[in-house]
N, C-alpha and C positions, 0 to 999 in steps of 0.2 A: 430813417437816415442810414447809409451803408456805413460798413466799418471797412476800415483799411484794414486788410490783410496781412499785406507785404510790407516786414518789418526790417529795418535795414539794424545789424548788430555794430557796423562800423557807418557814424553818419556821414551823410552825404556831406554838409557843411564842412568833417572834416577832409573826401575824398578831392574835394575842388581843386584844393592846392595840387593834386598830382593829376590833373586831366585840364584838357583846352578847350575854352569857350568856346562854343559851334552854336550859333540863330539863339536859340533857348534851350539848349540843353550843354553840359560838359561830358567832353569824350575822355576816358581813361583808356590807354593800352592795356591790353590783359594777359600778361601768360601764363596760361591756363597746363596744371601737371595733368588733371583729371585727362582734360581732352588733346593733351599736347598738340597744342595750337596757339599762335596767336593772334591777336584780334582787337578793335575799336571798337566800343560800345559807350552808352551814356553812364553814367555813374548810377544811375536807380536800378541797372539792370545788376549791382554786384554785391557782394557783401548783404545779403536781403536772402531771408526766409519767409514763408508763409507761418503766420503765428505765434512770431518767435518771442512778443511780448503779450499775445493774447492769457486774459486769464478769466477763468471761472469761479470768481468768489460771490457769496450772496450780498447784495448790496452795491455793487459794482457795477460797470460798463465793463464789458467784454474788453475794450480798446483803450480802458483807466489807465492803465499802464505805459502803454505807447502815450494818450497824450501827455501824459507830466513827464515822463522824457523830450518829448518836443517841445514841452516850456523851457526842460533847462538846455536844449541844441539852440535855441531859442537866442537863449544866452553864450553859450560857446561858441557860436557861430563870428559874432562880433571881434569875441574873444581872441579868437583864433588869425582875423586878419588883422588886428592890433599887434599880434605878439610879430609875426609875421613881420608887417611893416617896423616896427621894433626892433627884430631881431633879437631879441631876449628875453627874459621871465624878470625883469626887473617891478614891475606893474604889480602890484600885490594881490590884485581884485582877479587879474587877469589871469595868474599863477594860479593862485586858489582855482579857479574852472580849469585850465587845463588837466592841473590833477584833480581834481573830482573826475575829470573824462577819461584821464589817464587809466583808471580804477576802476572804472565801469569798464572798459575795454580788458582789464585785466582778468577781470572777474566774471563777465557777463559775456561769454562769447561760445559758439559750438561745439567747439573743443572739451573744452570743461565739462558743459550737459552730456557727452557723450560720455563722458570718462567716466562722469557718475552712475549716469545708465548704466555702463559695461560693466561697473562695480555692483552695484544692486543686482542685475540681471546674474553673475555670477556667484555673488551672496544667496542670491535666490534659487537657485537650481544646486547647491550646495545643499542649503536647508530639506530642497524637496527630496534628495537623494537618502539624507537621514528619515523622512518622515514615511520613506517609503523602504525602510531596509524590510522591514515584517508587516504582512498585511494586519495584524495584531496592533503594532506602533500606527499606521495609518489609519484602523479604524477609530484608533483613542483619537487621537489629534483631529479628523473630522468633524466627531463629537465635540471635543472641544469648541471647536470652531462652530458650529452653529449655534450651539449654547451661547455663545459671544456673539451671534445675530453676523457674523463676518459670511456664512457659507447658508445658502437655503436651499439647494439642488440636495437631492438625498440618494440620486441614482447612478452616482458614475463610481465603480466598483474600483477596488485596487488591481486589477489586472489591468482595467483602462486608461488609468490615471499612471499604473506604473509604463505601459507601452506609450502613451504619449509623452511622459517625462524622458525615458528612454531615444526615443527616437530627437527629440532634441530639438524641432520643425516650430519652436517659437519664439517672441524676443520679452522681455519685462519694458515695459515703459516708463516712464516718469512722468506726473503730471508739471504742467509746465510751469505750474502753482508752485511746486514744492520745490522746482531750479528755483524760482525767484526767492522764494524764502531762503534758500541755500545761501543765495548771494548776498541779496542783502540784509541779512542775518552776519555777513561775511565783511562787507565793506566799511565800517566805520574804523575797524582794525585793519585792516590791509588799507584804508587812506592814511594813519596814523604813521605808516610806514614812509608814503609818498613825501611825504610833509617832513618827515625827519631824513630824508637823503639829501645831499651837496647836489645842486644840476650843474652842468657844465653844459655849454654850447658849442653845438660841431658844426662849422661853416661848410660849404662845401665849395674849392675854389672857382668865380665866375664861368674860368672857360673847363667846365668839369661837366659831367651827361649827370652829373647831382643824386641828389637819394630818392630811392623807390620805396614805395610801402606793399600793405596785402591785406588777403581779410584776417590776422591774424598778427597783426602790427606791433604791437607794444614783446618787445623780447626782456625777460627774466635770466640772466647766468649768473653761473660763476666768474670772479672777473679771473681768475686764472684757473685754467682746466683739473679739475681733480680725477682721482683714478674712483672704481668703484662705480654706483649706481645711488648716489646720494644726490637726490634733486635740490636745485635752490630754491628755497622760499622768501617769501617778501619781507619776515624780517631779520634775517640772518644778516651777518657780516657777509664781506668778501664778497658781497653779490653785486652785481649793477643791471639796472633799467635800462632798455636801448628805446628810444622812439623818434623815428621822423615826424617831422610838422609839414615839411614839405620839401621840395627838391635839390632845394640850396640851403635846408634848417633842420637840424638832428638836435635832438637832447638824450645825454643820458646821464643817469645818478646814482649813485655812492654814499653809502654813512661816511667814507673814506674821503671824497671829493672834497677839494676847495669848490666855497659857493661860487657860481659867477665866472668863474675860469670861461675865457672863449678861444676857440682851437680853431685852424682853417686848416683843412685836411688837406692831403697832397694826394693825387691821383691812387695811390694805393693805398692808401687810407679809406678814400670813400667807397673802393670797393669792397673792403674788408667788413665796412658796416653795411652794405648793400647786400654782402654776404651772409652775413650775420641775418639779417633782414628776413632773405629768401630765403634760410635756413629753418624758419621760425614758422613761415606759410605753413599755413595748412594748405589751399592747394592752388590757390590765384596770386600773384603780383601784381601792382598794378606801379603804369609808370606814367608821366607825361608824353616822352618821348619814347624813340629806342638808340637814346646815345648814351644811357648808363654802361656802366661796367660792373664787374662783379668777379671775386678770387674764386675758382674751383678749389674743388677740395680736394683737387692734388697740389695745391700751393703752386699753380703756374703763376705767369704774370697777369695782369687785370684783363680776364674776357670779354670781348662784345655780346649786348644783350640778345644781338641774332645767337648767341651760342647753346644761351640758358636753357631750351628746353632739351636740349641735349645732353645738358650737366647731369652728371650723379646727385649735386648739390639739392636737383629742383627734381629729384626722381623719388615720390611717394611710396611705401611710408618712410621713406629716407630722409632725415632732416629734421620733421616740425614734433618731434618726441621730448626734446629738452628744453625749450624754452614753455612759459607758462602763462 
């Protein structure tokens, strides 16, 4: 039996809402920082890496993983056009899954794997720079290390080991094993968070080009700007969750929020969270249309979506640094 490869980090079930039924598939608009372009595609073609749930534990299916996430899309999926036809998180059952989803997307996305890579990989070439100040310090530590069965090569000398440390020509990896332990090892507390915020619901008015999402959807801030380089975390005060559901349905939440509150946005309103939105990308948007708006960040009035890929807003690595 094959395994599926191609893993989508944002499900399909929830990209529907922002793309249009076409024969059997739904098309999203994409604009894309990477390739500054944009473009129509079906929705399986976005947000999806090769193996981004695959794991190699003993006792396992390589693809364990992916399908008990497709049990609970499974379940979101319904979820999700309930809340939708709804218009609110009033539903308890319904609630509880959106943030369970909420929190997987918070948690589980390429952003994060990378940030921890880039952190190991630099804890890592820190360490090898000490183990290599004296070929004296490098030979003990060697030794060590075989003793401990970690190293069985007995022939790569410190002059070699210090010229390819040196030159710098490689990356550390992460097993994709040890992301998912990371997360969810991580997720029972950062849901605990979801769970105890106020959500408020953001309409977006009928005759409005309505909210767009990305592969990098759910935004984490401050709710008012602080100076300094002090990131928000999911349980601090003064922070707020931004997330679309879909084009005309925003939610976001506060320890601070009244529960329930519902807001119908006014043309620069919904830019300002569309802003907010594509600020947050890592490096696709994806829309239904192209009649959204969106504020530059030079505070002009609300731009047409023809504008974005020429915004500073949506100019990589500009922008998707602060949100989590």
């Amino acid at each position: 039996m094959s395994i599926t490869r191609r893993h989508h980090y944002v499900p399909q079930c929830y990209l529907k809402a922002f793309a249009v039924p076409r024969k059997k598939t739904f098309q999203t608009i994409v604009f894309d920082a990477r390739g500054r372009k944009t473009y129509p595609t079906n929705i399986k073609n976005v947000a999806v890496e090769l193996d981004f749930n695959r794991i190699d534990v003993e006792g396992h299916e390589p693809d364990a993983l992916e399908k008990a996430l497709a049990g609970f899309e499974g379940m979101l999926g319904p979820a999700l056009v309930r809340v939708l036809e709804a218009g609110n998180l009033k539903n308890i059952e319904d609630r509880a899954i959106i943030l369970n989803f909420m929190c997987l997307i918070a948690i589980r996305n390429p952003r994060h794997r990378e940030t921890y890579r880039d952190f190991r990989e630099r804890i890592s070439k820190a360490i090898m720079g000490i183990v290599l100040a004296t070929p004296e310090r490098y030979a003990s530590q060697m030794r060590k290390a075989r003793e401990a069965g970690y190293v069985s090569r007995t022939d790569v000398t410190y002059e070699a080991m210090k010229e390819f440390i040196d030159e710098g020509n490689y990356s550390v990896e992460v097993p994709t094993e040890h992301h998912v332990d990371i997360e969810f090892g991580a997720f029972d507390k950062v849901l605990e968070t979801f769970f105890a915020r106020k959500w408020i619901i953001l309409r977006a008015a009928p005759d409005s080009g309505g909210f767009v999402t990305s592969d990098h959807p759910l935004r984490l801030a401050w709710s008012r700007p602080r100076s300094g380089r002090h990131p928000p975390g999911h349980g601090l005060l003064g922070t707020e969750v931004l997330f679309p559901l879909s084009p005309k349905l925003a939610i976001a939440g506060a320890f601070e929020f009244q529960e329930g509150r519902e807001l119908v946005l006014s043309a620069e309103s919904i830019a300002s969270v569309n802003s907010a939105i594509i600020s947050n990308a890592e490096w696709q948007v994806y829309a239904r249309d192209t009649h959204f708006t969106f504020l530059s960040d030079y505070g002009e009035i609300p731009r047409k979506a023809s504008r974005l890929l020429d915004d500073r807003i949506f100019k990589r690595p500009y922008g998707n640094a602060e949100g989590i």
